[in-house]
N, C-alpha and C positions, 0 to 999 in steps of 0.2 A: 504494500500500500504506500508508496512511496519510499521519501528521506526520510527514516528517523533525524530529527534535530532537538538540540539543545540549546535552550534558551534563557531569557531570564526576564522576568514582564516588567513592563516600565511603569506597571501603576503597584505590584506588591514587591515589587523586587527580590523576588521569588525563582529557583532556579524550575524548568521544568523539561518535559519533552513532546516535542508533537512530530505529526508529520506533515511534509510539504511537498507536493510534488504539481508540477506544470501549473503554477496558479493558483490552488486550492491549498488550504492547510485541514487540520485534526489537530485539536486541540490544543489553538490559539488564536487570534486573530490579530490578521497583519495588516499595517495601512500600504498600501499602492502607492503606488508613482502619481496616480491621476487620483481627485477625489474618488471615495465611494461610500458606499451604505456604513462602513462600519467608525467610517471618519466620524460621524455622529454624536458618537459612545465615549471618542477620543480625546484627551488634548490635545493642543498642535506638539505637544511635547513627545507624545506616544506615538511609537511605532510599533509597537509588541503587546497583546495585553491577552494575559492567560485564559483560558475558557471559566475557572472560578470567579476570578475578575469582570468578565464580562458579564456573566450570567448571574452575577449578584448587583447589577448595574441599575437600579431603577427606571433608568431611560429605557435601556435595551427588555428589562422583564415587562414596560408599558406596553412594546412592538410586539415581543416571541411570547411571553409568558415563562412559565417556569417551566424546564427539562422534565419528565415521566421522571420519576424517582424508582430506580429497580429495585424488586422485590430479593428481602433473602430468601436462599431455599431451604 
């Protein structure tokens, strides 16, 4: 499923891993060269910001809402 990458988010400063391959990421999200959707969520300071980051973001949970929560078995 692509690059494993190691990174580290610009809003916990937090080390983490995702993958990235042709444009897409898995768990993180990355700002572009051109605006886009996720510049939103961003400061202009961010370019990194981890899926926990993001998705405890009150902006971004107004748009997506909250992740399914998987069950234990």
């Amino acid at each position: 499923m692509g690059q494993l990458t190691k990174m580290v988010c610009d809003r916990c400063k937090q080390k983490f891993q995702g993958y990235m391959v042709e444009g897409f990421t898995a768990g993180f999200y990355l700002r572009g060269p051109a605006p886009g959707n996720w510049d939103r969520w961003m400061s202009s300071e961010e370019k990194v910001v981890c899926d926990r980051c993001m998705q405890a973001d009150p902006r971004y949970l107004a748009v997506y809402g909250p992740l399914p929560q998987k069950e234990d078995d």
